[in-house]
C-alpha positions in Angstrom: 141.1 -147.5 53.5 144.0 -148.2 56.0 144.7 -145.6 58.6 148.1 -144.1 59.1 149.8 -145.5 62.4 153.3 -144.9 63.1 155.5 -147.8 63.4 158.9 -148.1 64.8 162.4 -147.4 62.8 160.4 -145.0 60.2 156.9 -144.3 61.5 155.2 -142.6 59.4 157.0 -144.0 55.7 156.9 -147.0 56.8 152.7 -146.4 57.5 152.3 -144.5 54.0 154.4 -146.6 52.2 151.9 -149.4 53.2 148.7 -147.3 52.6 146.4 -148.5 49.7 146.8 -145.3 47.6 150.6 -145.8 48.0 150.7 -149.2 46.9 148.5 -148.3 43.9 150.7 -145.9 42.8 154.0 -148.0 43.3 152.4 -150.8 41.3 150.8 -148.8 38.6 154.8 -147.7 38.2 156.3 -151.0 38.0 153.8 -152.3 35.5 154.1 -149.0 33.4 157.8 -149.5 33.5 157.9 -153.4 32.5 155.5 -152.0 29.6 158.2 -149.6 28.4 161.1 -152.6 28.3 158.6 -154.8 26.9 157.6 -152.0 23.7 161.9 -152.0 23.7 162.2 -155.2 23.1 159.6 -156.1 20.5 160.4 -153.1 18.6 164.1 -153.7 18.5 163.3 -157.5 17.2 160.8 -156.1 14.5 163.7 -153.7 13.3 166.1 -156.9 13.1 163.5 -159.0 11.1 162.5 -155.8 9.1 166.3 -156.0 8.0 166.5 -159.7 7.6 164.0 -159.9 4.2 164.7 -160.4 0.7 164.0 -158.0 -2.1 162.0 -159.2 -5.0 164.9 -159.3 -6.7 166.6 -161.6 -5.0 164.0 -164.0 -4.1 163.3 -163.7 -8.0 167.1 -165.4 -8.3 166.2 -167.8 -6.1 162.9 -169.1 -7.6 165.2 -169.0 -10.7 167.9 -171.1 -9.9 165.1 -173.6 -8.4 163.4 -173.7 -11.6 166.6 -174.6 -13.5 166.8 -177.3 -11.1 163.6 -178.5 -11.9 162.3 -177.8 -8.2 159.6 -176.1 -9.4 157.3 -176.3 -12.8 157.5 -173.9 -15.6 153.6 -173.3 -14.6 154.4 -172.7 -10.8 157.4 -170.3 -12.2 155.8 -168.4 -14.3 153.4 -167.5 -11.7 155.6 -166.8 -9.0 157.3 -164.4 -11.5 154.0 -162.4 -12.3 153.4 -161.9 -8.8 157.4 -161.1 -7.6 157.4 -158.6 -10.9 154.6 -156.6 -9.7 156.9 -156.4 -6.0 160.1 -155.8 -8.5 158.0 -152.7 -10.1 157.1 -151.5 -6.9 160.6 -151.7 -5.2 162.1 -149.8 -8.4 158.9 -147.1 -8.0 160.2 -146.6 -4.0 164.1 -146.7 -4.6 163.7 -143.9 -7.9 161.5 -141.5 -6.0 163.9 -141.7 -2.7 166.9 -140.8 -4.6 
């Protein structure tokens, strides 16, 4: 561990300021701090892609209009329909029990 000396301007600051334990505390700040703005700013682009997906519903259109198209195979629509019907059933299940 580094010994306290005084040093000229602001002695002793200057010397703790400079002191192992000092410097572990003033980095263990910083990097708690740039861990706070980094949390900020992953959780404000999860909220913003959160917002940005379709309902089953709408992706149900979708498939729909590609199928009349003839993008996609009766087969390939038919399953895509099972499986966004089930999501359809659960979005109605959420939206009547919340109002």
């Amino acid at each position: 561990m580094r010994v306290l000396r005084p040093v000229r301007g602001f002695p002793f600051m200057k010397a703790f300021l400079l002191s192992t334990p000092a410097q572990v505390v003033i980095w263990t700040a910083a990097l708690l701090i740039l861990m706070v703005v980094a949390w900020y700013i992953v959780r404000s682009f999860r909220d913003r892609i959160a917002d940005d997906q379709l309902t089953a519903n709408q992706l149900l259109t979708n498939f729909q209009e590609l199928h009349r198209q003839g993008d996609i195979s009766d087969a390939e629509f038919r399953t895509i329909k099972t499986v966004l019907g089930e999501k359809l059933q659960e979005e109605l299940k959420d939206t009547d029990g919340k109002g």
